[in-house]
N, CA, C and O of each residue as an XYZ file, in Angstrom:
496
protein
N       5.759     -0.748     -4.286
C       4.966     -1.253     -5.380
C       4.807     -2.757     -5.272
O       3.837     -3.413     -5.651
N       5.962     -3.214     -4.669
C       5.949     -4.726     -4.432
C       4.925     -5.052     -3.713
O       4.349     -5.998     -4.251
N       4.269     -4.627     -2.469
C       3.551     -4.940     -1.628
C       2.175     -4.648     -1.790
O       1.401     -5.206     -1.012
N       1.602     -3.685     -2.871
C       0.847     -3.661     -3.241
C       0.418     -4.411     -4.017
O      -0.600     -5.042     -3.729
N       1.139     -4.608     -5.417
C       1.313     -6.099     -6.233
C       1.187     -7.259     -5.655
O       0.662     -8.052     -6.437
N       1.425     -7.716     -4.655
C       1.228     -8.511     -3.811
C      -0.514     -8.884     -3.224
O      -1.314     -9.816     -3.307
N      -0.452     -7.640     -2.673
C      -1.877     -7.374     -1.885
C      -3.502     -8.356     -3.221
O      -4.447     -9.145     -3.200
N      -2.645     -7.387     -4.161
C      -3.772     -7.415     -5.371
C      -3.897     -9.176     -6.100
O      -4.649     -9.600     -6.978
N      -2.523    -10.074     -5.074
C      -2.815    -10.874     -5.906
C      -2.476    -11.209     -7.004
O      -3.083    -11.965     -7.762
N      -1.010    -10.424     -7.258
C       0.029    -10.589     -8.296
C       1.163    -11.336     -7.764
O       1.654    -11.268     -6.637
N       1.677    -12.443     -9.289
C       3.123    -12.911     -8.901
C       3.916    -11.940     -9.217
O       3.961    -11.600    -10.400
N       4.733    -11.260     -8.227
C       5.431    -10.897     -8.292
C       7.343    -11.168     -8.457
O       8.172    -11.550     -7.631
N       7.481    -10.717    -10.070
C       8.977    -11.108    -10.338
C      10.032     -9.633    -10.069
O       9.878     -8.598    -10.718
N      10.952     -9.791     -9.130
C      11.952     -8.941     -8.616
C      12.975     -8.938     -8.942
O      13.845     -9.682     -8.491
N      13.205     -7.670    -10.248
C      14.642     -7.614    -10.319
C      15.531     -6.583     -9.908
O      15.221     -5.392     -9.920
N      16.692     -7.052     -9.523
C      17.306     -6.315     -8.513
C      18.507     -5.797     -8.872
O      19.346     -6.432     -9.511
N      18.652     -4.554     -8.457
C      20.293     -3.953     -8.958
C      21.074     -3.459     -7.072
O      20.677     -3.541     -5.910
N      22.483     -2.904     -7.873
C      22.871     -2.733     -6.285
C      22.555     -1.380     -6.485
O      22.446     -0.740     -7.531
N      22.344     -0.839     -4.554
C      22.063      0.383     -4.451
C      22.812      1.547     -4.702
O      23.963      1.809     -4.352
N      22.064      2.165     -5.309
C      22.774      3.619     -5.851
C      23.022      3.272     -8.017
O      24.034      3.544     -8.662
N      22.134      2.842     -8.386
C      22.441      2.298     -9.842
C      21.028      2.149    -10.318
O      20.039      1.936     -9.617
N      21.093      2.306    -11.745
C      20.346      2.764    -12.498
C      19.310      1.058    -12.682
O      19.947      0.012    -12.555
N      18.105      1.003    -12.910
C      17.387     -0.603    -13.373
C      18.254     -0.840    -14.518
O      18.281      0.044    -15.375
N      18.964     -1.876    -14.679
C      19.702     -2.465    -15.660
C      18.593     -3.034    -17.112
O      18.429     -4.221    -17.396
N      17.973     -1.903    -17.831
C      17.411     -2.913    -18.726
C      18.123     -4.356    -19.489
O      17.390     -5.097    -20.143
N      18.903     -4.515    -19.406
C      19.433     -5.481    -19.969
C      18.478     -7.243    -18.821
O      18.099     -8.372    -19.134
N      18.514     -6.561    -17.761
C      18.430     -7.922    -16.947
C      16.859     -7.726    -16.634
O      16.273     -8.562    -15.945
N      16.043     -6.339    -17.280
C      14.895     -6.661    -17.410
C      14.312     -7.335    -18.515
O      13.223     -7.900    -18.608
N      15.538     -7.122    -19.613
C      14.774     -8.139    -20.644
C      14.687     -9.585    -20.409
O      13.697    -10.063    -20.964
N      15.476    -10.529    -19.701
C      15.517    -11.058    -19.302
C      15.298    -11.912    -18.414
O      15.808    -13.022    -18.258
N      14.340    -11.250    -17.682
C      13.062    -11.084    -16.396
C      11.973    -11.545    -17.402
O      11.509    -12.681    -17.298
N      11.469    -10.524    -18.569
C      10.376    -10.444    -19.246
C      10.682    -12.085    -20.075
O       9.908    -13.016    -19.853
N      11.465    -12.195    -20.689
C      11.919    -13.157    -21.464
C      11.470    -14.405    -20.681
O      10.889    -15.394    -21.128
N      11.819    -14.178    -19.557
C      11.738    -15.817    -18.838
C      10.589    -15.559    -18.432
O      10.476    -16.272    -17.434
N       9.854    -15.115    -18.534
C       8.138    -14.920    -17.709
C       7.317    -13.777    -18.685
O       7.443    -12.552    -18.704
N       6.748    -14.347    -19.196
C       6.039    -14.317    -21.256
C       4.738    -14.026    -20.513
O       3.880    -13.397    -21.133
N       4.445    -14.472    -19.045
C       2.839    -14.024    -18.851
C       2.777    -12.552    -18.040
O       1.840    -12.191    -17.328
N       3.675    -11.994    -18.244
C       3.715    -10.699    -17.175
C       3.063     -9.855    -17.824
O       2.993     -9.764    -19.049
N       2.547     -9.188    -17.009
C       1.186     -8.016    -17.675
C       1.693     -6.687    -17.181
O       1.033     -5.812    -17.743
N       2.555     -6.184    -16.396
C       3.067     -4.558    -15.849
C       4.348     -5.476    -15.399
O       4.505     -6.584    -14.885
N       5.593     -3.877    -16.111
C       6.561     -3.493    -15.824
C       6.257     -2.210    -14.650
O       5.260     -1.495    -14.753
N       7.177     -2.062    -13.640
C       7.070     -1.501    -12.336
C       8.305     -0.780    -12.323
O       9.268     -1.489    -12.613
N       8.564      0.405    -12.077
C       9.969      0.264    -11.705
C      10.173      2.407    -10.807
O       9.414      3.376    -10.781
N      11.033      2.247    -10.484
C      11.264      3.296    -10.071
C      11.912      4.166    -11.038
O      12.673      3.739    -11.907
N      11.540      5.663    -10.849
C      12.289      6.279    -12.081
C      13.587      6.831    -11.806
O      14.702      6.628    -12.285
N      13.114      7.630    -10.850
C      14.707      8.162     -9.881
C      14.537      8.078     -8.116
O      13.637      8.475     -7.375
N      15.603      7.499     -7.892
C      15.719      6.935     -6.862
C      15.515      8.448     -6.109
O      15.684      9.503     -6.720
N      15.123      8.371     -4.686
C      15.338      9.575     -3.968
C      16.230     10.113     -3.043
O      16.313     11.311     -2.771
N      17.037      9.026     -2.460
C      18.050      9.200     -1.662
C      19.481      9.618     -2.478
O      20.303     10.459     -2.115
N      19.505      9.077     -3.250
C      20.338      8.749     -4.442
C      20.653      9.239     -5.573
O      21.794      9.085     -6.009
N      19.423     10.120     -6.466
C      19.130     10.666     -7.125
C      19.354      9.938     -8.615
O      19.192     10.486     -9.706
N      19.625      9.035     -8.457
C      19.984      7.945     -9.401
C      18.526      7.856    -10.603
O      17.323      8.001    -10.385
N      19.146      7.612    -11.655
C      17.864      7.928    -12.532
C      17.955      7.022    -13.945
O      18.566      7.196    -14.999
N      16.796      5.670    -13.315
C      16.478      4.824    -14.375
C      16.029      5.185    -16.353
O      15.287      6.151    -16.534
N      16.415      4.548    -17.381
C      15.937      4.770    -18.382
C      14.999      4.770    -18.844
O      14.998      3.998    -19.803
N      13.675      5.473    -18.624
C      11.736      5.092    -18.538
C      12.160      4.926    -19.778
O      12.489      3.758    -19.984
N      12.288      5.660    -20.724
C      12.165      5.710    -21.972
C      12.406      3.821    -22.532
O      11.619      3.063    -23.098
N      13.332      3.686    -22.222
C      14.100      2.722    -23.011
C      13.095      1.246    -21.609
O      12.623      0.383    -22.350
N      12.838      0.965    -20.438
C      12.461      0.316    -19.839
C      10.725      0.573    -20.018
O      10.085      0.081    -19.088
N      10.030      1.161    -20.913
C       8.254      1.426    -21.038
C       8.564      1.053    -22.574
O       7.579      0.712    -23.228
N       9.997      1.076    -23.331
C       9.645      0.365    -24.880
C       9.649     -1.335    -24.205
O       8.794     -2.170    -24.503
N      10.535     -1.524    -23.478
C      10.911     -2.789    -23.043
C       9.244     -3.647    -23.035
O       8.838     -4.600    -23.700
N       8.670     -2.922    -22.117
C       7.233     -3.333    -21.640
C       6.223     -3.438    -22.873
O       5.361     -4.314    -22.795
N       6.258     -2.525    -24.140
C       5.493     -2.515    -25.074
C       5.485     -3.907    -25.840
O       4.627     -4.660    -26.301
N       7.173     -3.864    -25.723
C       7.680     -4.848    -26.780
C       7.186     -6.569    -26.085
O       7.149     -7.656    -26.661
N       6.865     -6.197    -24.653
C       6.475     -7.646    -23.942
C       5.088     -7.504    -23.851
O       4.538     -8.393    -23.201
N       4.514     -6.811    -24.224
C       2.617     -6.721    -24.198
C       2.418     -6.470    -22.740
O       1.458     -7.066    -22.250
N       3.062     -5.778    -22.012
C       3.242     -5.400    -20.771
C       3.032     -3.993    -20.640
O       3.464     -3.207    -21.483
N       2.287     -3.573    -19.465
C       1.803     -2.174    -19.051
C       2.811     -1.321    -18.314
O       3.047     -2.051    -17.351
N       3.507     -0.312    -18.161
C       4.231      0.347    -17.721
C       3.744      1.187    -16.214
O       3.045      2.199    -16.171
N       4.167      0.655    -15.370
C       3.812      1.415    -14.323
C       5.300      2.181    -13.977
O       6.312      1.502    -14.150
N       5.445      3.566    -13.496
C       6.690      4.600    -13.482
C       6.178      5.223    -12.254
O       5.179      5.935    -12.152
N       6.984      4.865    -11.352
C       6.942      5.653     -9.508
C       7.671      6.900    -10.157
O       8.730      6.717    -10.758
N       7.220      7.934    -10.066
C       8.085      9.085    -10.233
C       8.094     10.303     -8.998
O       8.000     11.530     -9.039
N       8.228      9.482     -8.083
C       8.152     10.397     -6.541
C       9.114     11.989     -6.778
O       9.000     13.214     -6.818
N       9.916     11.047     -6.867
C      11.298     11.808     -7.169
C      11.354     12.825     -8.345
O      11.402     14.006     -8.003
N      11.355     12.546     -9.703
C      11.045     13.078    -10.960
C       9.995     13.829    -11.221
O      10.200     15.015    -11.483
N       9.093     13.487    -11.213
C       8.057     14.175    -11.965
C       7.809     15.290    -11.976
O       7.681     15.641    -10.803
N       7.680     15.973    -12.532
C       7.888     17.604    -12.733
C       9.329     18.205    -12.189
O       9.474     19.329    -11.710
N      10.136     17.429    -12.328
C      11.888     17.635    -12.327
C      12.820     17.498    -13.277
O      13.722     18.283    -13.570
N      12.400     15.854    -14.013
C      13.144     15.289    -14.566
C      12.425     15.093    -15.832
O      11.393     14.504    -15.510
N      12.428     15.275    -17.087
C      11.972     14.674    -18.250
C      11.113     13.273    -18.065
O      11.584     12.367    -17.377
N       9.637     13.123    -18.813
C       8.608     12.418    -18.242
C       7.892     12.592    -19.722
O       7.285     13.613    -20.042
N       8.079     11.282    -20.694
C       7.241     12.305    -21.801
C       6.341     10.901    -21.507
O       6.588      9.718    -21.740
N       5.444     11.427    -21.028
C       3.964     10.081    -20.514
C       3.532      9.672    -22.081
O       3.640      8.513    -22.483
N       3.181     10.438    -22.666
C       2.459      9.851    -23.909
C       3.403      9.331    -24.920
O       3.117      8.275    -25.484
N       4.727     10.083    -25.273
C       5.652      9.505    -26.131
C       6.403      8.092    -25.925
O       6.936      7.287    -26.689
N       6.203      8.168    -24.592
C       7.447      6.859    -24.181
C       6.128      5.579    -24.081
O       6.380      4.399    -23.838
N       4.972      6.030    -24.283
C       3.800      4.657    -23.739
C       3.836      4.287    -21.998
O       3.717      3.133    -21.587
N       4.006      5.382    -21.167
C       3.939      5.291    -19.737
C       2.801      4.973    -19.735
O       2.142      5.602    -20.562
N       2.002      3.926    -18.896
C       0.532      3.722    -18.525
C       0.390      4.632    -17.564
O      -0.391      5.566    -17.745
N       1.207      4.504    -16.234
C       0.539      4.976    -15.012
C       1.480      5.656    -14.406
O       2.430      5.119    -14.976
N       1.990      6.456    -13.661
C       2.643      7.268    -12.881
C       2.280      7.948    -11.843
O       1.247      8.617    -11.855
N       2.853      7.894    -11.095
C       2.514      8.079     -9.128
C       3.786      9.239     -8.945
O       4.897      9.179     -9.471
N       3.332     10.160     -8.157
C       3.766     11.413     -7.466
C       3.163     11.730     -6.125
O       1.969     11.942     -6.337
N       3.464     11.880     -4.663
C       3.440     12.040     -3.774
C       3.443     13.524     -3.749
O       4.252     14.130     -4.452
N       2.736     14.052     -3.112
C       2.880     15.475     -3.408
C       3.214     16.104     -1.811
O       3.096     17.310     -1.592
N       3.682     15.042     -0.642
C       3.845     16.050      0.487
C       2.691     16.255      1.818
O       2.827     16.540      3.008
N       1.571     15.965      0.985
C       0.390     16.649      1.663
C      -0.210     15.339      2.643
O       0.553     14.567      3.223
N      -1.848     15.231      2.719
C      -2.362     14.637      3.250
C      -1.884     13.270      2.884
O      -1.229     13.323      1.843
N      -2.000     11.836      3.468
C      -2.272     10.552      2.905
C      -2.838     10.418      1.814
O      -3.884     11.041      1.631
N      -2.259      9.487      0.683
C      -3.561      9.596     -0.391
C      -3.506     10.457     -1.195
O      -4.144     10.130     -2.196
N      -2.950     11.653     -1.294
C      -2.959     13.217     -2.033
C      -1.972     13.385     -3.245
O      -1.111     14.264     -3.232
N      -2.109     12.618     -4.165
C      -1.384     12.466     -4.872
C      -1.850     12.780     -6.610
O      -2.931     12.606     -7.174
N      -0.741     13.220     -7.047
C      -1.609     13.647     -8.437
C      -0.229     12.505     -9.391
O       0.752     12.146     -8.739
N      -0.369     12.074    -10.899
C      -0.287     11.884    -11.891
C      -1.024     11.050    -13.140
O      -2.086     11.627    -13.376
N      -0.863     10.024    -13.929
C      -1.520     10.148    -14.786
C      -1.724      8.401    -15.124
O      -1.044      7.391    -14.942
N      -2.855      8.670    -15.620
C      -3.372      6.696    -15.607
C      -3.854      6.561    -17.248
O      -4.858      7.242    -17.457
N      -3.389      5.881    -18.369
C      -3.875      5.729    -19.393
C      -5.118      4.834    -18.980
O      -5.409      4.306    -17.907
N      -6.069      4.865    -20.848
C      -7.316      3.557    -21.089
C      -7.088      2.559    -20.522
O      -7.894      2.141    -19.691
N      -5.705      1.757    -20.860
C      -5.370      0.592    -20.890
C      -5.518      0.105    -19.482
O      -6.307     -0.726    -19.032
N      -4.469      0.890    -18.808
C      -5.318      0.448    -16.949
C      -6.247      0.270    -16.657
O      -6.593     -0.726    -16.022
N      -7.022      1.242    -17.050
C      -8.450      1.460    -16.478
C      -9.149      0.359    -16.718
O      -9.928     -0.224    -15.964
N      -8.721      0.008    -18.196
C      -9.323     -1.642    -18.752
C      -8.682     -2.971    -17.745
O      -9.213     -4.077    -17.853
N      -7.707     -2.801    -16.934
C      -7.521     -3.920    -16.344
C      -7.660     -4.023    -14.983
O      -7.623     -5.020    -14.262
N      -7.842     -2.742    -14.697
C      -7.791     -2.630    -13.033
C      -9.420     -3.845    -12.320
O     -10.545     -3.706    -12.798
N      -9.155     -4.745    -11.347
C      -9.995     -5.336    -10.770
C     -11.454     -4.764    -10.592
O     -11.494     -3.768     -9.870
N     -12.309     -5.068    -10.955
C     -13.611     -4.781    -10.432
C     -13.751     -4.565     -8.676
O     -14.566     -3.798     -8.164
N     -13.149     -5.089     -8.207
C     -12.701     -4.384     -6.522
C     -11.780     -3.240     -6.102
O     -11.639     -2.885     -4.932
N     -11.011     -2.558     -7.410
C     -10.202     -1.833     -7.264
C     -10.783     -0.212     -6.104
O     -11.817      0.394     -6.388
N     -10.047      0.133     -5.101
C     -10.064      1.352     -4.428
C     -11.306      0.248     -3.237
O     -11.503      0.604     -2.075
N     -11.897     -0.873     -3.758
C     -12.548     -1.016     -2.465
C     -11.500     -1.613     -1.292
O     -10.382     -2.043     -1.577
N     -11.944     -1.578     -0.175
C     -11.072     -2.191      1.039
C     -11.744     -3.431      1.653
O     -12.969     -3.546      1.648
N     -10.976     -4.303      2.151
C     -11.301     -5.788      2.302
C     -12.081     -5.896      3.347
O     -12.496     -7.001      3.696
């Protein structure tokens, strides 16, 4: 997600836990706190090697509460693990499904759609 964020031309702020452990909301508030212009929270939901499994719920209020968009990798989760997209205010969520490149199904609220670049899906 980093490298895409990147690509698009985002500052990207990285917060980091050790491997095999859950995103520490505590040190995302704190991320958000010190950087008031951030527009998407990013984060992984459950790790895959690991099976380790972040708090969406409690890290997509985090994002509301910062006027921030929720983006949720749910490679791992989604249709496994509890995912309530509309209750928790998830914007966007990504699932890999196995198949071709690209072949991927989950779910994109208004709000993205309202911010995504006028170049978005084109290639450079």
């Amino acid at each position: 997600m980093r490298e895409n964020a990147l690509r698009m031309g985002a500052k990207v702020v990285t917060v980091e836990d050790d491997f095999g452990q859950p995103v520490d909301p505590a040190k995302v508030e704190a991320a958000l706190a010190a950087n008031p212009q951030t527009k998407v929270l990013a984060f992984v939901h459950a790790e895959t090697s690991t099976g380790v499994r972040s708090d969406a719920q409690s890290l997509c209020a985090l994002a509301r509460a910062h006027a921030a968009l929720s983006i949720v990798d749910a490679v791992t989760s989604l249709g496994g693990i509890a995912l309530a997209v509309d209750d928790w205010g998830i914007q966007q969520t990504r699932r890999q499904c196995g198949g071709p490149c690209y072949w991927t199904m989950g779910s994109r609220s208004v709000p993205v759609w309202g911010r995504l670049p006028a170049k978005f899906g084109e290639s450079d």
